[in-house]
CHARMM-style PDB file with segment names, atoms N, HN, CA, C and O in Angstrom:
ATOM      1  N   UNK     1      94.556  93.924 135.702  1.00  0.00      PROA
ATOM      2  CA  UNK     1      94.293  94.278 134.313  1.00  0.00      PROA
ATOM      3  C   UNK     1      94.526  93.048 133.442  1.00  0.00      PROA
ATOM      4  O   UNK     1      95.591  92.431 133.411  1.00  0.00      PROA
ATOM      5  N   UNK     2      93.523  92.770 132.793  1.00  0.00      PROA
ATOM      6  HN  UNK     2      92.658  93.271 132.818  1.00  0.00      PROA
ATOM      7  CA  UNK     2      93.557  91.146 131.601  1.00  0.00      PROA
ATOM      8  C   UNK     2      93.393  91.524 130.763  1.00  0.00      PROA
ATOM      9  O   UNK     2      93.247  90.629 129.930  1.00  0.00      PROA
ATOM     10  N   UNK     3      93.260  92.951 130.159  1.00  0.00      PROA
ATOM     11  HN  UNK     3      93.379  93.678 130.835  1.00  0.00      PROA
ATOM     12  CA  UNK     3      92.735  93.293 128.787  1.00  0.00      PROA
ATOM     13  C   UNK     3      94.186  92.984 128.091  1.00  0.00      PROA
ATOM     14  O   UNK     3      95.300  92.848 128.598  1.00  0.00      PROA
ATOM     15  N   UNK     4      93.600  92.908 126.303  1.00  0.00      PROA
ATOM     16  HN  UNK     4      92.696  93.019 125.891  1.00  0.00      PROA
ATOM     17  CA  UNK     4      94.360  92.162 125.218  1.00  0.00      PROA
ATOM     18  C   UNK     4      94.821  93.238 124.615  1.00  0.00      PROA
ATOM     19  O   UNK     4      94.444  94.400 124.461  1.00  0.00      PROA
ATOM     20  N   UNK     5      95.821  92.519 124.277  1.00  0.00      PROA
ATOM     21  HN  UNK     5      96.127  91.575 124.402  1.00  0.00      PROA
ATOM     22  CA  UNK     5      96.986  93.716 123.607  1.00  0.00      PROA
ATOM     23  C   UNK     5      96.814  93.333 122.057  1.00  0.00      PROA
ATOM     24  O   UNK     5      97.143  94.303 121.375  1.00  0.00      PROA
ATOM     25  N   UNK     6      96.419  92.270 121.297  1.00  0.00      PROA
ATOM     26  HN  UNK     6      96.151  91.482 121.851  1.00  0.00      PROA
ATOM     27  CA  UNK     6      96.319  91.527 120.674  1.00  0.00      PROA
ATOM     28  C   UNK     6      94.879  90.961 120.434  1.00  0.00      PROA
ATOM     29  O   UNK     6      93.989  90.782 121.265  1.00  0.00      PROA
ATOM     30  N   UNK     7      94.878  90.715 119.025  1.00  0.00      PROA
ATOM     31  HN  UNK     7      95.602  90.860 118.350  1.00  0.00      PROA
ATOM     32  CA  UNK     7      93.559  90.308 118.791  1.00  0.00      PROA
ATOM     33  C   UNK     7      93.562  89.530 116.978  1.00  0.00      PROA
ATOM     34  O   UNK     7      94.051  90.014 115.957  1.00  0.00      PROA
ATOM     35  N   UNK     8      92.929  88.399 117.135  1.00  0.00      PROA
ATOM     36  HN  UNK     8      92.532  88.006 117.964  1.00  0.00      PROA
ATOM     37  CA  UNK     8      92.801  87.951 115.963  1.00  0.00      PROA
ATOM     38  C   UNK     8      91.589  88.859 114.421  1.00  0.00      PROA
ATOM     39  O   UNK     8      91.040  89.929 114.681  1.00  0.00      PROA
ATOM     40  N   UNK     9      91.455  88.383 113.409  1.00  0.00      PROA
ATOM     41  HN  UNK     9      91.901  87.514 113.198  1.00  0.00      PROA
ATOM     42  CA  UNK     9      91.368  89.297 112.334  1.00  0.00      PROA
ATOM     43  C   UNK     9      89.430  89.487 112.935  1.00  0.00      PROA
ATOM     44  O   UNK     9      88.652  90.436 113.042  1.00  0.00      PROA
ATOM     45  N   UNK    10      89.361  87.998 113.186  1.00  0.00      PROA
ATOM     46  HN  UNK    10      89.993  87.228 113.099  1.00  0.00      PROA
ATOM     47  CA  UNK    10      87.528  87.966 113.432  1.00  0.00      PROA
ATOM     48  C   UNK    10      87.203  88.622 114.177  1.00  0.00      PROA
ATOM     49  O   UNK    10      86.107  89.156 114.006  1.00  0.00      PROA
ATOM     50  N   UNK    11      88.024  88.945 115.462  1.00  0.00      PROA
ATOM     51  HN  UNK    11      88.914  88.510 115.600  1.00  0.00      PROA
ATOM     52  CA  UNK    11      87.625  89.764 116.321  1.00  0.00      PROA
ATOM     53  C   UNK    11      88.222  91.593 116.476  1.00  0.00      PROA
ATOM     54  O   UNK    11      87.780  92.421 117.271  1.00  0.00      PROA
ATOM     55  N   UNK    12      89.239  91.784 115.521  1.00  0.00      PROA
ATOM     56  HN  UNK    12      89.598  91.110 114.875  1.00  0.00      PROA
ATOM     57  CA  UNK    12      89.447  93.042 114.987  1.00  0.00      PROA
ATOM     58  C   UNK    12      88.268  93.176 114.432  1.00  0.00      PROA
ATOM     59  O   UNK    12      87.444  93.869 115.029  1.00  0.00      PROA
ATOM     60  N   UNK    13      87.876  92.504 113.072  1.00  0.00      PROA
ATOM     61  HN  UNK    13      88.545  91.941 112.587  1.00  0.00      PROA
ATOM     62  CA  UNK    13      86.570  92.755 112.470  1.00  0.00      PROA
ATOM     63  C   UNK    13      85.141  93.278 113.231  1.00  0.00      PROA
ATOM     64  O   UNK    13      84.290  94.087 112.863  1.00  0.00      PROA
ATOM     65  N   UNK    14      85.280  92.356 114.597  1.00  0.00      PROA
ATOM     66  HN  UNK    14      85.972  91.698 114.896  1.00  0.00      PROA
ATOM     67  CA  UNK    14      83.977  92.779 114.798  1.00  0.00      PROA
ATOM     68  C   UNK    14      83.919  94.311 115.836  1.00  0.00      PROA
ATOM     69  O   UNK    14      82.991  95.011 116.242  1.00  0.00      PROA
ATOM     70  N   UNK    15      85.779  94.374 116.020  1.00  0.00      PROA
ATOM     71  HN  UNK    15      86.533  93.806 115.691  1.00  0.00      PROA
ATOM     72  CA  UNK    15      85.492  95.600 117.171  1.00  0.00      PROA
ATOM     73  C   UNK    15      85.403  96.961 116.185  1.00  0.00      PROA
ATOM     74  O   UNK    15      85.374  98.100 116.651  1.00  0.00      PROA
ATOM     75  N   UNK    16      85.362  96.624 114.591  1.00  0.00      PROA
ATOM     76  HN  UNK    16      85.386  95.699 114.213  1.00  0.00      PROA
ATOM     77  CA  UNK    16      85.082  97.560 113.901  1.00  0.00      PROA
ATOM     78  C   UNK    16      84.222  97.783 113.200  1.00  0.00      PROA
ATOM     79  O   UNK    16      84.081  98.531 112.232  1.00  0.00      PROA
ATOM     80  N   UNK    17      83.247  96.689 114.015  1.00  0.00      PROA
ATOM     81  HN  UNK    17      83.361  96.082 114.801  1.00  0.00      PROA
ATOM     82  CA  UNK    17      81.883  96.635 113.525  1.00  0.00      PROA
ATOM     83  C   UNK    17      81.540  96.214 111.665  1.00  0.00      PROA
ATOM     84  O   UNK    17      80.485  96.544 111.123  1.00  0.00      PROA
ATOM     85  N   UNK    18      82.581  95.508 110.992  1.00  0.00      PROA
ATOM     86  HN  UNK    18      83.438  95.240 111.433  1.00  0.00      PROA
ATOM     87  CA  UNK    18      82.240  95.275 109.456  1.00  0.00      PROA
ATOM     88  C   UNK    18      82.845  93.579 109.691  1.00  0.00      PROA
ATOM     89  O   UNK    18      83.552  92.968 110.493  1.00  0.00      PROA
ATOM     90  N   UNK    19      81.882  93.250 108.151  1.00  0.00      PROA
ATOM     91  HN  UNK    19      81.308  93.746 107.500  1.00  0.00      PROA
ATOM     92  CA  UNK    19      82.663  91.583 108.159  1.00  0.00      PROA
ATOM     93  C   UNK    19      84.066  91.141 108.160  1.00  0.00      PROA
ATOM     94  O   UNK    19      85.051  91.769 108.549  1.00  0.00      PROA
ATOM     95  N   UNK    20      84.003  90.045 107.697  1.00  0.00      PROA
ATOM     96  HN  UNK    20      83.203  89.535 107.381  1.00  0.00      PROA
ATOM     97  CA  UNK    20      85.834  89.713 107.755  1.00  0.00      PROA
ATOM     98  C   UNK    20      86.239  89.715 106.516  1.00  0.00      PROA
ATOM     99  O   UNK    20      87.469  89.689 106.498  1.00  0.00      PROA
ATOM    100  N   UNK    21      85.816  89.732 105.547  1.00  0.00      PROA
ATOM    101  HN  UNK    21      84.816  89.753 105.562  1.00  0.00      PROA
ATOM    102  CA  UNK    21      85.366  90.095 103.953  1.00  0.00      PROA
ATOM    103  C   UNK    21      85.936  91.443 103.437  1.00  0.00      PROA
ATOM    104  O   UNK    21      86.786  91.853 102.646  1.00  0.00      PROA
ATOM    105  N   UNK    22      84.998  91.919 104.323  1.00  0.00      PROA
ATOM    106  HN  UNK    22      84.307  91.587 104.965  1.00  0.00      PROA
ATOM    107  CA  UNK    22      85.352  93.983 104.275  1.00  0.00      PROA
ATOM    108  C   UNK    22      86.477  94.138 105.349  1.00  0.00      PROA
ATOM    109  O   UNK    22      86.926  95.283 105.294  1.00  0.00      PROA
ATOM    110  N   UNK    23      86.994  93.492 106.163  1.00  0.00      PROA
ATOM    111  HN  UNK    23      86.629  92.562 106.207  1.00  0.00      PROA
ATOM    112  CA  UNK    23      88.549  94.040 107.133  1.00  0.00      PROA
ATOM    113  C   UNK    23      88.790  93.487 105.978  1.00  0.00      PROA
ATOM    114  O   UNK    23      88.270  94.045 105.011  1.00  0.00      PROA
ATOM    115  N   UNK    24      89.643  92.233 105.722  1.00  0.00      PROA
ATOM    116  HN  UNK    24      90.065  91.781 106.508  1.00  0.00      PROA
ATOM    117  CA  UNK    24      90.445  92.109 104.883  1.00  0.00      PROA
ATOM    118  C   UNK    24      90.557  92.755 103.655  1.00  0.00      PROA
ATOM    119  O   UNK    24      91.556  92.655 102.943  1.00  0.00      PROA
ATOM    120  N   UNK    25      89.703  93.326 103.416  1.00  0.00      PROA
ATOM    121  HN  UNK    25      88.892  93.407 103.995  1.00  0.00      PROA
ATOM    122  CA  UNK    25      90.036  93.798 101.828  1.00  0.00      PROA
ATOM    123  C   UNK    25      90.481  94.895 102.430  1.00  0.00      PROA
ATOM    124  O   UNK    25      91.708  94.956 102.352  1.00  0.00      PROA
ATOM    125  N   UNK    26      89.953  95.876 103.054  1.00  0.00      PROA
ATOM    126  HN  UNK    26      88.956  95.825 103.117  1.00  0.00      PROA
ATOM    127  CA  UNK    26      90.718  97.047 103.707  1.00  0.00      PROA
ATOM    128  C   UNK    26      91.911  96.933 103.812  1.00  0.00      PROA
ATOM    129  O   UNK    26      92.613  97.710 103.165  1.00  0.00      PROA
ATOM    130  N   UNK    27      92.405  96.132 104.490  1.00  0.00      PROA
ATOM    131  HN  UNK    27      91.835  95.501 105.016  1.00  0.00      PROA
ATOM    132  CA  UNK    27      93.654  95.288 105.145  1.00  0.00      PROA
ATOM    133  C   UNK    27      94.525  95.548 104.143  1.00  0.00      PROA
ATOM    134  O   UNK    27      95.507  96.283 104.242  1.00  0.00      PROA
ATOM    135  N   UNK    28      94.046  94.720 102.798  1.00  0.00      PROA
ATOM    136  HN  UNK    28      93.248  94.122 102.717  1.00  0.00      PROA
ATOM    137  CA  UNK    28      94.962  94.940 101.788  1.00  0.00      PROA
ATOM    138  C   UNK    28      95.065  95.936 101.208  1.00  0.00      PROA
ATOM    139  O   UNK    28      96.165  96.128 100.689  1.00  0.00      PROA
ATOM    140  N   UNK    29      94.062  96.934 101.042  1.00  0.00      PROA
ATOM    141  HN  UNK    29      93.169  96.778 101.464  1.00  0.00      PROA
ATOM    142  CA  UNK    29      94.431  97.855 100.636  1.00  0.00      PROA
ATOM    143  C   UNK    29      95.126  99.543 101.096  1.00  0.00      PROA
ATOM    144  O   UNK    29      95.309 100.659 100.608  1.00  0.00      PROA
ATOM    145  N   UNK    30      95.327  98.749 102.399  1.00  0.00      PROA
ATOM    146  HN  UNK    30      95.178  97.843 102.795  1.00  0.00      PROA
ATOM    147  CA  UNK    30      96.146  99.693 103.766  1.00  0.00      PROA
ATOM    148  C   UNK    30      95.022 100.540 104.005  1.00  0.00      PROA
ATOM    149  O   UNK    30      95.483 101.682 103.983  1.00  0.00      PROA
ATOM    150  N   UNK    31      93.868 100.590 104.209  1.00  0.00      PROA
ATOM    151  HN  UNK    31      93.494  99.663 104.227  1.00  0.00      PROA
ATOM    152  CA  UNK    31      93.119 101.441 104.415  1.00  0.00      PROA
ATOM    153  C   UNK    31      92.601 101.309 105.848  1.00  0.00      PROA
ATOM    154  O   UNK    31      91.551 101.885 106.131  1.00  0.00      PROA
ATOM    155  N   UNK    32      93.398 100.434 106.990  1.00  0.00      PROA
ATOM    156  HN  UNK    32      94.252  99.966 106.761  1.00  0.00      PROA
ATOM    157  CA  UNK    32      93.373  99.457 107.965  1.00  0.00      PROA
ATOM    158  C   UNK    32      94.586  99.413 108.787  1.00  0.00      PROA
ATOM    159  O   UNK    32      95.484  98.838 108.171  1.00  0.00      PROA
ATOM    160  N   UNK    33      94.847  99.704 109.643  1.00  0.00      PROA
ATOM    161  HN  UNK    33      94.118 100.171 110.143  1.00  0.00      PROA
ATOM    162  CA  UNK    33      96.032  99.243 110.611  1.00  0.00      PROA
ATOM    163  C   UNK    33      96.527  97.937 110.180  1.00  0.00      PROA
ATOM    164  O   UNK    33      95.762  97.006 109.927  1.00  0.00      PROA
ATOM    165  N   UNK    34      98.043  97.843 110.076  1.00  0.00      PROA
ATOM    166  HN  UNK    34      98.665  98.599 110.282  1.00  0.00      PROA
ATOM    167  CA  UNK    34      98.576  96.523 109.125  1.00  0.00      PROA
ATOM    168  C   UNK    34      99.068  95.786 110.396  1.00  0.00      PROA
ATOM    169  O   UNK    34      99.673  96.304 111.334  1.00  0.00      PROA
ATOM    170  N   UNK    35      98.711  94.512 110.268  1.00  0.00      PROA
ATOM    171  HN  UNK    35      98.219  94.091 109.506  1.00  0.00      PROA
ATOM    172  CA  UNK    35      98.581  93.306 111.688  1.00  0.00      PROA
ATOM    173  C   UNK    35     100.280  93.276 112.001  1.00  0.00      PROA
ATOM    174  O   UNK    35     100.992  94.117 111.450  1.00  0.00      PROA
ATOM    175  N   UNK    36     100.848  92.286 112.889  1.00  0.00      PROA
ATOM    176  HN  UNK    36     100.270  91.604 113.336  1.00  0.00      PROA
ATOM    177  CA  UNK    36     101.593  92.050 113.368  1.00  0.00      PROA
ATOM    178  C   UNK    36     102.237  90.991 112.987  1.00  0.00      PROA
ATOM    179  O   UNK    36     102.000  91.028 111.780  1.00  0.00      PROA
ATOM    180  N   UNK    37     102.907  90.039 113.157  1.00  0.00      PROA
ATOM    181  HN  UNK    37     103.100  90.009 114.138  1.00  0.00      PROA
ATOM    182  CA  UNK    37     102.966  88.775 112.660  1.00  0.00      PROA
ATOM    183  C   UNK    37     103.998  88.174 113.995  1.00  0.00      PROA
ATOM    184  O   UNK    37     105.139  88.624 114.101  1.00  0.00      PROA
ATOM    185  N   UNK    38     103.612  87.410 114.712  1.00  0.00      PROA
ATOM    186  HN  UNK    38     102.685  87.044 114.626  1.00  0.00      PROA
ATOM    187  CA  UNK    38     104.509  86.388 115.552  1.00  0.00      PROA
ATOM    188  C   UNK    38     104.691  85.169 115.506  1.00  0.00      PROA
ATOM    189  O   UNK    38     103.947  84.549 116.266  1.00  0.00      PROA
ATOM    190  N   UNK    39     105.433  84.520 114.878  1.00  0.00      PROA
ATOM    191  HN  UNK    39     106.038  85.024 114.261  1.00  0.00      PROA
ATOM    192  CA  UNK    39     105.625  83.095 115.104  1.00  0.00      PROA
ATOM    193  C   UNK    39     104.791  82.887 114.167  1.00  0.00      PROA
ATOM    194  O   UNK    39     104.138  81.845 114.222  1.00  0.00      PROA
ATOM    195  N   UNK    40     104.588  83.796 113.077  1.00  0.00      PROA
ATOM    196  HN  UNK    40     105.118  84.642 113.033  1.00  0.00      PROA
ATOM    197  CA  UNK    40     103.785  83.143 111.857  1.00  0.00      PROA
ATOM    198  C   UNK    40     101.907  83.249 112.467  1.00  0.00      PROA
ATOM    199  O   UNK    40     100.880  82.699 112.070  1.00  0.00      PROA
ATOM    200  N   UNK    41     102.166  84.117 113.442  1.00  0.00      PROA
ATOM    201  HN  UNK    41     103.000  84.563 113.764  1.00  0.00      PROA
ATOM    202  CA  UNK    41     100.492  84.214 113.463  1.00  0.00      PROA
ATOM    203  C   UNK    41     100.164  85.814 113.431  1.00  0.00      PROA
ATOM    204  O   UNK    41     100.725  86.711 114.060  1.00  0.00      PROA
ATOM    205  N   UNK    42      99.118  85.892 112.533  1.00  0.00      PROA
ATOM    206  HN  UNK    42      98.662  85.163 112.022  1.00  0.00      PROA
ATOM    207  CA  UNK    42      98.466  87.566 112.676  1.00  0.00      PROA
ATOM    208  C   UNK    42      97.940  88.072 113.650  1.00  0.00      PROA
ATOM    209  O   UNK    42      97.268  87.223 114.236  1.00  0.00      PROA
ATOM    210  N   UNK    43      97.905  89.031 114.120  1.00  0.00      PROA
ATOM    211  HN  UNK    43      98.450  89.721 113.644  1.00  0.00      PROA
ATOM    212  CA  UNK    43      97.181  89.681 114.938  1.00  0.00      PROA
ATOM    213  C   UNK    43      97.373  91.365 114.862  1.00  0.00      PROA
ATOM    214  O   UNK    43      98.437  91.915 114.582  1.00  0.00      PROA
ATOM    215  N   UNK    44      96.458  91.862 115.088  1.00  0.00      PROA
ATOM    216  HN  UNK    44      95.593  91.415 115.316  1.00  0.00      PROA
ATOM    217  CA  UNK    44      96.333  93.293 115.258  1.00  0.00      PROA
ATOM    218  C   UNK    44      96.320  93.972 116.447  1.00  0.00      PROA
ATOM    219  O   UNK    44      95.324  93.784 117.147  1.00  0.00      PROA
ATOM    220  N   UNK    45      97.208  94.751 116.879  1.00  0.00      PROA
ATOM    221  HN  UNK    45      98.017  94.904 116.310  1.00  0.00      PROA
ATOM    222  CA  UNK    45      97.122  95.631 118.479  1.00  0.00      PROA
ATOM    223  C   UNK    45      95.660  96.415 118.750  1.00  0.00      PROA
ATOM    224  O   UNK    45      95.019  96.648 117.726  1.00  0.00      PROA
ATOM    225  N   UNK    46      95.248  96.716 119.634  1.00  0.00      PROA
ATOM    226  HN  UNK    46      95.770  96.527 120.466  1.00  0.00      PROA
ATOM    227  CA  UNK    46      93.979  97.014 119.490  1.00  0.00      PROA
ATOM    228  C   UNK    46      94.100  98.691 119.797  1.00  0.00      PROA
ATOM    229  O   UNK    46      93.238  99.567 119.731  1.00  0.00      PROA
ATOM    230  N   UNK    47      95.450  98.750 120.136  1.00  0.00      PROA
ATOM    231  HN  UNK    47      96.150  98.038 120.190  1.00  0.00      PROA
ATOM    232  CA  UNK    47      95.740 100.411 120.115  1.00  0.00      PROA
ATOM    233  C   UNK    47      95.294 100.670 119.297  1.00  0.00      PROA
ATOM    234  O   UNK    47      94.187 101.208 119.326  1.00  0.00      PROA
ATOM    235  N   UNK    48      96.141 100.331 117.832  1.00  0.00      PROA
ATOM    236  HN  UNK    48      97.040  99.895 117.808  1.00  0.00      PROA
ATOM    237  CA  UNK    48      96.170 100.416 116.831  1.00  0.00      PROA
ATOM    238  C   UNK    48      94.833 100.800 116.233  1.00  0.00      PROA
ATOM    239  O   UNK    48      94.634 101.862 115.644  1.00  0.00      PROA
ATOM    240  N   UNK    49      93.566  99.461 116.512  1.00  0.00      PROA
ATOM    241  HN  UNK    49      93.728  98.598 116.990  1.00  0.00      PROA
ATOM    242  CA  UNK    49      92.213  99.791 116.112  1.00  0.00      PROA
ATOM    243  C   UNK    49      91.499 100.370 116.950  1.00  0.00      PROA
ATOM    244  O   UNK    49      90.293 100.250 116.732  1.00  0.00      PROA
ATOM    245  N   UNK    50      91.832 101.060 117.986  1.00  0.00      PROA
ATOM    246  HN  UNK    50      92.811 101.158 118.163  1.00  0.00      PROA
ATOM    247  CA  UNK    50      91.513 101.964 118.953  1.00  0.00      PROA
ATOM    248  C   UNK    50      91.325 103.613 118.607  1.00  0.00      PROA
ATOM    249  O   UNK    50      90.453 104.428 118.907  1.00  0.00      PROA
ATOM    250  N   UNK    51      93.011 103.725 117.556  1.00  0.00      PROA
ATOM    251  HN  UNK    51      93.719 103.063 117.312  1.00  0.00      PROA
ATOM    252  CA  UNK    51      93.435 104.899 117.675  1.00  0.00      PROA
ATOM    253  C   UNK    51      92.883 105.192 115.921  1.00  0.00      PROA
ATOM    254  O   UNK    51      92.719 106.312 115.438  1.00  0.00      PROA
ATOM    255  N   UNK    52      92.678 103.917 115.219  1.00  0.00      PROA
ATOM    256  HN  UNK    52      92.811 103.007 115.612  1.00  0.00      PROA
ATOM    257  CA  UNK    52      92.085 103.883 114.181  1.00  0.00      PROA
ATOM    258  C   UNK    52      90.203 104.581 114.497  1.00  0.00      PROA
ATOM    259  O   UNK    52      89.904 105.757 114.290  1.00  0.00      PROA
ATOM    260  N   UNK    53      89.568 103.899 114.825  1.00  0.00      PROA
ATOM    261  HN  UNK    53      89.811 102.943 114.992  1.00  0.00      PROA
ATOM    262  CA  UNK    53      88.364 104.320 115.491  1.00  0.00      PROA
ATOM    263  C   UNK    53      88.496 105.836 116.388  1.00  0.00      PROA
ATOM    264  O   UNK    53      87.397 106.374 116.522  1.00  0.00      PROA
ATOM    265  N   UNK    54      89.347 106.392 116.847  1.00  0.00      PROA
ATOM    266  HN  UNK    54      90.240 105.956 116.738  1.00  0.00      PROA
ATOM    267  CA  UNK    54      89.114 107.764 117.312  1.00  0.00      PROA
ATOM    268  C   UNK    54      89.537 108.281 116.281  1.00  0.00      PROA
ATOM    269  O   UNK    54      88.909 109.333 116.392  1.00  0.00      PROA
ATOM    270  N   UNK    55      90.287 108.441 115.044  1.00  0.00      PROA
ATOM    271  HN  UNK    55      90.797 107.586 114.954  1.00  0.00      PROA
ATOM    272  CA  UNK    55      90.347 109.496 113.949  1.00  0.00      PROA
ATOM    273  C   UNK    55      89.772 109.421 112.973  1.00  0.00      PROA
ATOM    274  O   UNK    55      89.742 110.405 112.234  1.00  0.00      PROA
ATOM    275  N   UNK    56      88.967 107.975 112.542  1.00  0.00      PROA
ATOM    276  HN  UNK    56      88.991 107.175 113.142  1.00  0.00      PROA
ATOM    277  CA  UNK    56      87.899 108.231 111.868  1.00  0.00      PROA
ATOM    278  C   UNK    56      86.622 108.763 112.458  1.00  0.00      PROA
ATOM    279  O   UNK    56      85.638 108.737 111.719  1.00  0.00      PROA
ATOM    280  N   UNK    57      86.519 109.120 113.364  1.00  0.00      PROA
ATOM    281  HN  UNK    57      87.318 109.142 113.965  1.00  0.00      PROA
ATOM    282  CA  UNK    57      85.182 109.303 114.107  1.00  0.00      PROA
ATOM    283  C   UNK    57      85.238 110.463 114.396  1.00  0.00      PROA
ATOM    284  O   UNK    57      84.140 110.890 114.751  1.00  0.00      PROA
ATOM    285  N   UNK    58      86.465 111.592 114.417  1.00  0.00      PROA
ATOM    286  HN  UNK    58      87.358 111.245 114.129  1.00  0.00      PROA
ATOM    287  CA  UNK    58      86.572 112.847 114.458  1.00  0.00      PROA
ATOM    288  C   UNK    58      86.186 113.807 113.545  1.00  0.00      PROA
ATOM    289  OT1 UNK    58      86.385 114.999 113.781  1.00  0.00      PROA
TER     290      UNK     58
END
């Protein structure tokens, strides 16, 4: 198993199918799973935009 636990904003963006324009503004306005921060770098769990994508889609 190699799948990512982790994922940068460009590629959150695209597994939610909108620009990086429209995540981020979401982002800020919590309307978005809120990223992670390690060592000063962002990233988003993809649970997270996983479990985001099955309850909007319900």
């Amino acid at each position: 198993m190699n799948e990512k636990l982790l994922v940068p904003a460009a590629e959150a963006a695209k597994m939610l199918s909108m620009g990086r324009s429209t995540f981020w503004n979401k982002v800020k306005l919590k309307q978005l799973p809120q990223p992670v921060k390690i060592a000063g770098i962002t990233r988003w769990r993809v649970s997270d935009l996983r479990g985001f994508v099955n309850v909007v889609s319900s």
